[in-house]
C-alpha positions as CSV (number, residue, x, y, z in Angstrom):
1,X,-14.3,32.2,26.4
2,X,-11.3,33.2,24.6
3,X,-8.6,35.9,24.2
4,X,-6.2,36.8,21.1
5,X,-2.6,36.8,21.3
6,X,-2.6,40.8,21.8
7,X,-4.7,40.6,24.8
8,X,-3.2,41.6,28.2
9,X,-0.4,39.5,29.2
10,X,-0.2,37.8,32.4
11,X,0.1,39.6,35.4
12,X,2.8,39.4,38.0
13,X,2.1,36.9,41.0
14,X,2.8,40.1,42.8
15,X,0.6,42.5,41.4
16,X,-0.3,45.5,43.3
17,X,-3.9,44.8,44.1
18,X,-5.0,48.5,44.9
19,X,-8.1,50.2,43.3
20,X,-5.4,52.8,41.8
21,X,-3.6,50.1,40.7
22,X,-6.2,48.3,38.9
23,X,-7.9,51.2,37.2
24,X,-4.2,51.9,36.0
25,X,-3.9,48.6,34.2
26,X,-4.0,48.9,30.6
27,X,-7.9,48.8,29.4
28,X,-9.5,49.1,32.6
29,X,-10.5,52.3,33.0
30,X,-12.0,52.4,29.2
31,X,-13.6,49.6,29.8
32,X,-15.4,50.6,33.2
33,X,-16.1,54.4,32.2
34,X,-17.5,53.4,28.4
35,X,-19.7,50.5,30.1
36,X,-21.0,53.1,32.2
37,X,-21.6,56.0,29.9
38,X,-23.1,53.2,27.3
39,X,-25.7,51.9,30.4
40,X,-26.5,55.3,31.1
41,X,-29.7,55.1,29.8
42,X,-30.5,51.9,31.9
43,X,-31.0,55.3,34.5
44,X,-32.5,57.5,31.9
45,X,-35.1,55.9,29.4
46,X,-37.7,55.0,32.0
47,X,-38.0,58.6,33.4
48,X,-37.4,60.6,30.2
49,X,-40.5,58.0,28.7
50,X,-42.8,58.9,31.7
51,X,-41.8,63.3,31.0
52,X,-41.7,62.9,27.2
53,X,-45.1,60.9,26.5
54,X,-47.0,63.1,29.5
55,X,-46.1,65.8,27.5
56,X,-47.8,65.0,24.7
57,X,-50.8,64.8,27.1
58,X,-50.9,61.2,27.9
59,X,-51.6,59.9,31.5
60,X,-49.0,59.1,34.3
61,X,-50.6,55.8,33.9
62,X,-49.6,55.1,30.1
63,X,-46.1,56.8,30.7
64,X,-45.8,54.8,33.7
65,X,-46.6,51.4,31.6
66,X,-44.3,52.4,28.6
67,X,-41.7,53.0,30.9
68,X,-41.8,49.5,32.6
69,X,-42.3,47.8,29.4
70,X,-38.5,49.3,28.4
71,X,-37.5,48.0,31.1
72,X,-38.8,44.5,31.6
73,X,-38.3,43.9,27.7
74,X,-34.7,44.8,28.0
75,X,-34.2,42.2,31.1
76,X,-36.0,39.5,30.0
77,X,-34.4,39.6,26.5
78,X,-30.4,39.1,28.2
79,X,-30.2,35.7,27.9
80,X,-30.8,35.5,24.5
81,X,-28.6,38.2,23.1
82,X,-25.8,36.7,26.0
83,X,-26.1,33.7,23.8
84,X,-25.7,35.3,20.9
85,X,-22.5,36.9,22.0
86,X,-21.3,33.2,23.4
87,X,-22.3,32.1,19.8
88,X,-21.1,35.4,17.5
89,X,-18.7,37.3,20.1
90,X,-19.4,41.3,21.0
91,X,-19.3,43.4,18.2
92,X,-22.0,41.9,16.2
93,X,-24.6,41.9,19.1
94,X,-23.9,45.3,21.1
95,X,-23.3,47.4,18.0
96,X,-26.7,46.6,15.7
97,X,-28.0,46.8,19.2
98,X,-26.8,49.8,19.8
99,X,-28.5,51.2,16.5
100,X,-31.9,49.8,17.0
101,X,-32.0,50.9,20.6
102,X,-30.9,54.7,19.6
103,X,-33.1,55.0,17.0
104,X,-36.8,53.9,18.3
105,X,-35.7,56.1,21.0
106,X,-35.8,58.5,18.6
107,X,-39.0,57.5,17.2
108,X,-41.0,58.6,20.1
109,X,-39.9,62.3,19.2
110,X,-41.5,61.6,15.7
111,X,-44.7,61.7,16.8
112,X,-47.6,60.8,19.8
113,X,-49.2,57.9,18.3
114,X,-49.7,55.3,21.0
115,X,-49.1,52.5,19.2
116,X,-46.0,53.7,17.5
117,X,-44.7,54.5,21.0
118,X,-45.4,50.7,22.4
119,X,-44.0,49.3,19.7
120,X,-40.7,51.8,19.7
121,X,-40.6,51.2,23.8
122,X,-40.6,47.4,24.0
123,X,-38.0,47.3,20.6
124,X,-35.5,50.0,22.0
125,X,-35.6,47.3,25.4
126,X,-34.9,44.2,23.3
127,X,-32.3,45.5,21.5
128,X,-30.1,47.1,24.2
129,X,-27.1,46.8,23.7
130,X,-25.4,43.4,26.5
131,X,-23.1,45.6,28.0
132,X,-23.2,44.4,31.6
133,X,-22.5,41.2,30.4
134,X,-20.6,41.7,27.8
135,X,-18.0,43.5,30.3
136,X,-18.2,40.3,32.9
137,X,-17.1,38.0,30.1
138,X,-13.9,40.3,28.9
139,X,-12.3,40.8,32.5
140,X,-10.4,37.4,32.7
141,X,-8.7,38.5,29.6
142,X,-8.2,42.1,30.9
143,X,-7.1,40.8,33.5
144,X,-5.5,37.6,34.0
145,X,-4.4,38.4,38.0
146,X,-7.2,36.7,40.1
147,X,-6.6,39.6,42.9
148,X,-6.8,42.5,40.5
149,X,-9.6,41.3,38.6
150,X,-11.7,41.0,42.1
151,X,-11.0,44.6,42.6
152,X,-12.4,45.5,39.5
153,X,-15.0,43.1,39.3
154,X,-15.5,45.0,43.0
155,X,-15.8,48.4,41.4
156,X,-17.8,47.3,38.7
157,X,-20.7,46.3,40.5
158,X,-20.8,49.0,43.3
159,X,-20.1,51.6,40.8
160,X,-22.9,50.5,38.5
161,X,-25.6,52.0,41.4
162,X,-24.3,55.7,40.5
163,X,-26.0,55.2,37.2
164,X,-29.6,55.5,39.1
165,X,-28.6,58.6,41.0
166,X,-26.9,60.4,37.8
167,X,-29.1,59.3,35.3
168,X,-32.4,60.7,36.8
169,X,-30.9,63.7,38.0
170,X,-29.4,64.2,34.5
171,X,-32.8,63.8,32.9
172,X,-34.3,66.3,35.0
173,X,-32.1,68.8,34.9
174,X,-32.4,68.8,30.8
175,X,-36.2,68.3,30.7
176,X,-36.2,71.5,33.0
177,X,-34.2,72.9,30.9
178,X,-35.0,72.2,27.4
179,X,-37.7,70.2,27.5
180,X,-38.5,66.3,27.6
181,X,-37.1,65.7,23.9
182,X,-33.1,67.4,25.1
183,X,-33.4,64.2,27.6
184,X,-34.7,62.1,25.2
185,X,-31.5,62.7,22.9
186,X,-29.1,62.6,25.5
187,X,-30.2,59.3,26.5
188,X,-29.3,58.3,22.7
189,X,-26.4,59.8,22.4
190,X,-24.9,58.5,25.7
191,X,-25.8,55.3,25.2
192,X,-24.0,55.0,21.5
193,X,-21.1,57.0,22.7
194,X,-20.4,54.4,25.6
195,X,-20.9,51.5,23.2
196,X,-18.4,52.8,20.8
197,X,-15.9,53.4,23.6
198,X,-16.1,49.6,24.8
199,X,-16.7,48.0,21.3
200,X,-13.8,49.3,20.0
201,X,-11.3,48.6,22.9
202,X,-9.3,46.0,21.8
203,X,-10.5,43.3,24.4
204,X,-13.6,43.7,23.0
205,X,-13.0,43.7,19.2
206,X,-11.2,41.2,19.3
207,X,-12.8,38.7,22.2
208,X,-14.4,35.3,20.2
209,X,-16.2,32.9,22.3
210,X,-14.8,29.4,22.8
211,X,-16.9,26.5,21.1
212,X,-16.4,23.1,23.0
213,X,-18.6,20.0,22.1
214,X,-21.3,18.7,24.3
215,X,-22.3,22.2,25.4
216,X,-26.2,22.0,25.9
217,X,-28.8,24.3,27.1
218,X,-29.7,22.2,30.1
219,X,-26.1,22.9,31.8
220,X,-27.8,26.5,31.8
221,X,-30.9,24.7,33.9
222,X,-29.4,22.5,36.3
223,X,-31.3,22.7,39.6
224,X,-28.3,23.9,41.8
225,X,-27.9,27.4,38.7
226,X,-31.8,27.4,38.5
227,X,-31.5,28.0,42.2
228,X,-28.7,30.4,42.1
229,X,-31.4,32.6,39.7
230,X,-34.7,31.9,41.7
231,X,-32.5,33.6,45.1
232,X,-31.1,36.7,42.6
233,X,-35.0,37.0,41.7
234,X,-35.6,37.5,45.1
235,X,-32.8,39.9,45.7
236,X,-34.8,42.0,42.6
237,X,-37.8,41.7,44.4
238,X,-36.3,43.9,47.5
239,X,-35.0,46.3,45.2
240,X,-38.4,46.9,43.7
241,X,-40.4,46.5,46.7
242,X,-38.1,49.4,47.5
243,X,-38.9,51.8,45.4
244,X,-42.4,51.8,45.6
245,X,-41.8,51.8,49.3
246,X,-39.8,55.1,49.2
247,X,-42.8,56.8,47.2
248,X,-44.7,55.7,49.4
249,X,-42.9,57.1,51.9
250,X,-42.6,60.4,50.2
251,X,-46.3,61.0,50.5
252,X,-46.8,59.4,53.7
253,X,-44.1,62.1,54.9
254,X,-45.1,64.9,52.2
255,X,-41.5,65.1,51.4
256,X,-41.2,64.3,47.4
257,X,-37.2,64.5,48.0
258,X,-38.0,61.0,49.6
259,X,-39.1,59.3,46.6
260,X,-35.4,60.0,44.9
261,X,-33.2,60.6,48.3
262,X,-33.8,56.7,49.1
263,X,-32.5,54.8,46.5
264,X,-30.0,56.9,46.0
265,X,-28.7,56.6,49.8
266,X,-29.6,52.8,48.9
267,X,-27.1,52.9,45.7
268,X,-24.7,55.3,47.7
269,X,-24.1,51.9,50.5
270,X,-23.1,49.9,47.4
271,X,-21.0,52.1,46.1
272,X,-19.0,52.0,49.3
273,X,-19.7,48.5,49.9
274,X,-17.9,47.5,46.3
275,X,-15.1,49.8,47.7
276,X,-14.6,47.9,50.9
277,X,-15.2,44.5,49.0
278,X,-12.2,45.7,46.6
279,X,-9.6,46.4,49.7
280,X,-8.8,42.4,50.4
281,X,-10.0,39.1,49.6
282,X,-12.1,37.6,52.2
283,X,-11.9,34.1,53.6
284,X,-14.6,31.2,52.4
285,X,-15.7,29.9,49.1
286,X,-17.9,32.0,47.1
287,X,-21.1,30.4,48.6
288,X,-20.1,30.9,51.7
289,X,-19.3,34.4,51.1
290,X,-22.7,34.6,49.4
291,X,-25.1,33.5,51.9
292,X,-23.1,35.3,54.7
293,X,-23.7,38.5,52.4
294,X,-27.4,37.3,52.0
295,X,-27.8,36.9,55.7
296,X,-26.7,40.3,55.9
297,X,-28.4,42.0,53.1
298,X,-32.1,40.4,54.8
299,X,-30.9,41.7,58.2
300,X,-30.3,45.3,57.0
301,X,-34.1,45.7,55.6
302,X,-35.7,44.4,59.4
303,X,-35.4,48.2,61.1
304,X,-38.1,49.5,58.6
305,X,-40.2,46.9,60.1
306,X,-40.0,49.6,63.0
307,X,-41.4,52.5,60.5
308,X,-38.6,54.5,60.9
309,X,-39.1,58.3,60.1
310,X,-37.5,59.7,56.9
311,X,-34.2,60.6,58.2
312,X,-33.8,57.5,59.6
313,X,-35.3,55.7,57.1
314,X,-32.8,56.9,54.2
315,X,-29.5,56.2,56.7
316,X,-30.9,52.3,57.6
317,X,-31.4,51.4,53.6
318,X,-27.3,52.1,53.1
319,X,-26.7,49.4,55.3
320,X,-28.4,46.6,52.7
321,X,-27.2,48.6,49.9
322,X,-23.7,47.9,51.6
323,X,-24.3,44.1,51.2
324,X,-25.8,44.2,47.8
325,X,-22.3,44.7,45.9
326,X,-21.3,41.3,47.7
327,X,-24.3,39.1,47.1
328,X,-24.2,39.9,43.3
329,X,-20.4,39.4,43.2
330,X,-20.5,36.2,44.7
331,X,-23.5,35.3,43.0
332,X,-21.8,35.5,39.6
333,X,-18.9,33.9,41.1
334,X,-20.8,31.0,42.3
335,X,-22.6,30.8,38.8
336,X,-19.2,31.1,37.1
337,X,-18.4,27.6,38.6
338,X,-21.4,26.3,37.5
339,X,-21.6,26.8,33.9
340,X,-18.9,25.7,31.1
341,X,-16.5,28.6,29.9
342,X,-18.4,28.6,26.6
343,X,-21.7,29.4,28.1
344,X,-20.6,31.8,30.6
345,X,-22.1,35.2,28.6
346,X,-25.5,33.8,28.7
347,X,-25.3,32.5,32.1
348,X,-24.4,36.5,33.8
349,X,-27.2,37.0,31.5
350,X,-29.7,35.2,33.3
351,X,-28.3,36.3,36.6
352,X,-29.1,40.2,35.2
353,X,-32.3,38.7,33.9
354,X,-33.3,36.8,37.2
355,X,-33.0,40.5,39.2
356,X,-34.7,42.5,36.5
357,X,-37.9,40.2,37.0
358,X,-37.7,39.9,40.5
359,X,-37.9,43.6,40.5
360,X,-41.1,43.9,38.5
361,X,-42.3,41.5,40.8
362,X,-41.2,44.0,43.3
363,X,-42.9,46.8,42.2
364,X,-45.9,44.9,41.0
365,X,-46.8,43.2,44.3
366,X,-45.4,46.3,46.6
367,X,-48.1,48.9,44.1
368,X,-50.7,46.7,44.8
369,X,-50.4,47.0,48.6
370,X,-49.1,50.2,48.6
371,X,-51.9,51.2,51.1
372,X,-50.5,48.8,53.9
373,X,-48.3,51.1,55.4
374,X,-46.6,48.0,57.2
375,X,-46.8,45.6,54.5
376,X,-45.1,48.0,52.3
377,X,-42.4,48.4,54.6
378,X,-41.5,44.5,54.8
379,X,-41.8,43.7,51.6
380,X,-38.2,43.9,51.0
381,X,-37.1,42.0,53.8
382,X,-39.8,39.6,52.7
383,X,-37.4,39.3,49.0
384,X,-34.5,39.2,50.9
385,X,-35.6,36.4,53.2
386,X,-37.0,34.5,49.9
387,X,-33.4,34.5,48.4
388,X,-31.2,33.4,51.2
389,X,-33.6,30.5,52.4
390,X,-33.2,29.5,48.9
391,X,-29.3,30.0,48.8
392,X,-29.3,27.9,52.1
393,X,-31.5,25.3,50.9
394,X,-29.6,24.8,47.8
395,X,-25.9,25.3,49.2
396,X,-25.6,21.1,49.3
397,X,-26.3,21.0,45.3
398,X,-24.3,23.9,44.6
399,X,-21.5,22.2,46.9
400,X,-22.2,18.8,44.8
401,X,-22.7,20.2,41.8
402,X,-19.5,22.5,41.4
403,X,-17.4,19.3,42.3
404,X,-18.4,17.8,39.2
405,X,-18.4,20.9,37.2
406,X,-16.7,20.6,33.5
407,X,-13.1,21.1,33.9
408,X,-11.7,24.9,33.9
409,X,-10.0,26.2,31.2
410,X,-7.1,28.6,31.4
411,X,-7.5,31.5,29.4
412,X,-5.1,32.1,26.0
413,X,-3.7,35.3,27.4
414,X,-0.9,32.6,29.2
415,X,1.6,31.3,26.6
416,X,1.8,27.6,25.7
417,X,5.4,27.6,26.2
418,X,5.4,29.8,29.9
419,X,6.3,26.9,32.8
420,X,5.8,29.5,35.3
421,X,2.0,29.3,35.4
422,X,1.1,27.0,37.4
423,X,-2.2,24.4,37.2
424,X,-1.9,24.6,33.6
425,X,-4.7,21.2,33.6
426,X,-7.7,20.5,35.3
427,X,-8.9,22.0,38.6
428,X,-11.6,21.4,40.7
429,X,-13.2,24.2,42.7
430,X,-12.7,23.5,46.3
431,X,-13.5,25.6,49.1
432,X,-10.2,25.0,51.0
433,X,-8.4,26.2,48.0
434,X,-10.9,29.4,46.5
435,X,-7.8,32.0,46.9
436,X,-5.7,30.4,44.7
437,X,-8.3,28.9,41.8
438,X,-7.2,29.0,38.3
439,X,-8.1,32.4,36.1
440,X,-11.3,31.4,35.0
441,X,-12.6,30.2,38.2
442,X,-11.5,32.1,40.8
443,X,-12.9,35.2,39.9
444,X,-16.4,35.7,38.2
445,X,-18.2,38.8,37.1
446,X,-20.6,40.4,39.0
447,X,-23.5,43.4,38.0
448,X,-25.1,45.9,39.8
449,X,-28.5,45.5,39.3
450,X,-31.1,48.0,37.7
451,X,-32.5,49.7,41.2
């Protein structure tokens, strides 16, 4: 990728590398609060689906269905609107996205013809907007400073699980209110109002992707990256078996607070957990950091092996939820290495894409066995345990392969003429030498994923 001449300058080596700090620096704090307004409806569409279409009298089931087909269209379509942005830049992806998306949201107000609402549903989930990886790709030029673009790349991703706690809270309080079609066009007008505020920051409307010869598709499918995706698959297999497992829950318990109270203590732990990640750099190479995180995140889900009671049960999942800002952090880090800086759009693609699946998985596998109380219960362990044997299996080829990774290129935002930066050539990733990696390498972008 790329930056213009009036992106940010470079920072000093001694930049303050507080969360204040950070959120201070110029762009920051537009960037992160319009991303998150404009993936609001990540949060919202699937629940204001299920109240709108059951009250035109369809069943749970169909408004269950539409709902997950928004959903699973809108993460298995990331990699190729993330190659459209490497191929196009921002602006002429997000925004027509952006429209389309709004308005066969506003479709299913038209009218209850089924078909019109499948269609509408699986259209509005293709064409929403990249945002989430669109946001990953702009923060080297945002910020230059390896340290304060780890702190923000920190708060990013933890921050990202408040969207499932405000969004469905949000939609319920305006169905219940004024009615399924008041969420509906909240939804809309959030999600255009937060694409306008990041599309027309100037990092954004100006960012151009870089074009370098002898990119091809398979440096996107190399074993050691395919790996990388398989283990984030398995990460979004946890998180769906855990939804399904807190419903489940709910009814064992007949406490319907459950069914919301879980996930949310769930994205509450990675909020904190991207707060704590922010406060220092931690030692090791970004694999290293990833599979201790994995190791930790599979550990965390073993007490509901137990069948812990509810109140229990809500404070144990926070401790995974901790970990899960880590093992996506580092999991984009380590596919940042991986993947030539032309390509590196569609590549968090895939990594969002990879989660979103294993999710659906989730939820598929942990519905169908929803009546095995203890099966339920270990299902997300059993993801977890699924993505770090596979991050442990593959660490070797990710070692190997990263060592002959195409050489890193220093982002624009440095001046030709500036002899203070240093490692102004090639640079090979290292673990010995991770603090101190060139801009584009030492820091990679990291998502929350859809919970």
């Amino acid at each position: 990728m790329t930056t213009t001449d009036h992106a940010v300058g470079q920072a000093p080596a001694a930049a303050s590398t507080s969360s204040r700090a950070v959120l201070g620096s110029q762009h920051v704090a537009r960037l992160l609060g319009g991303t998150l307004i404009g993936r609001m409806p990540n949060g919202m569409a699937p629940v204001a689906i299920v109240l709108l279409i059951t009250s035109h009298g369809a069943s749970l089931a169909s408004a269950g269905l539409l709902s997950a087909l928004y959903g699973l269209a809108g993460a298995l379509s990331q990699p190729v609107k993330g190659r459209l942005m490497d191929r196009h830049g921002q602006l002429p992806v997000s925004a027509p996205g952006a429209v389309i998306n709004s308005g066969c949201l506003l479709l299913l107000l038209v009218g209850d013809d089924p078909t019109l609402a499948l269609a509408a549903v699986v259209l509005a989930g293709l064409s929403s907007p990249p945002l989430e990886a669109g946001l990953r790709a702009l923060w080297p030029t945002v910020l230059p400073d390896p340290g304060r673009r780890r702190v923000a790349l920190a708060l990013d991703t933890g921050s990202q699980g408040l969207l499932y706690i405000a969004g469905p809270l949000l939609v319920a309080a305006l169905a219940t209110a004024y009615g399924p079609r008041a969420a509906i066009l909240a939804t809309v007008v959030l999600g255009l109002v937060g694409t306008t505020v990041v599309l027309t920051a100037p990092p954004s409307r100006t960012w151009r992707p870089q074009h370098t010869a002898g990119s091809t598709a398979a440096e996107l499918h190399s074993t050691p990256l395919s790996l990388v995706f398989l283990a984030h698959a398995g990460f979004g297999i946890a998180l769906g078996a855990m939804n399904v497992w807190a419903v489940a829950m709910a009814e064992l318990h007949d406490m319907e607070l459950l069914s919301g109270l879980i996930p949310a203590a769930f994205a509450t732990g990675s909020f904190l957990g991207g707060l704590l990640y922010a406060r220092r750099a931690w030692p090791g190479s970004p694999i290293v950091q990833l599979l201790t995180a994995a190791a930790g995140f599979c550990a965390g889900w073993l007490p509901l092996l137990g069948l812990p009671g509810p109140h229990m049960a809500t404070v144990v999942v926070t401790v995974p939820g901790v970990f899960l800002t880590v093992v996506i952090a580092c999991g984009f880090t380590t596919a940042d290495a991986l993947v030539p800086t032309q390509r590196r759009t569609e590549a968090y693609a895939w990594l969002i894409a990879s989660v979103g699946a294993g999710q659906a998985a989730g939820t598929a596998l942990a519905g169908a066995l929803a009546t095995h109380r203890l099966t339920t219960a270990a299902l997300p362990a059993a993801g977890a345990a699924l993505a770090l044997t596979v991050l442990a299996a593959a660490r070797h080829r990710i070692t190997a392969r990263r060592d002959t990774c195409p050489t890193a290129v220093v982002p624009s935002v440095f001046h030709p003429s500036d002899s203070s930066v240093p490692n102004r050539g090639s640079h090979r990733w290292s673990e010995a030498d991770t603090p101190t990696l060139p801009v584009d390498v030492a820091t990679a972008p990291l998502p929350i994923p859809h919970l």
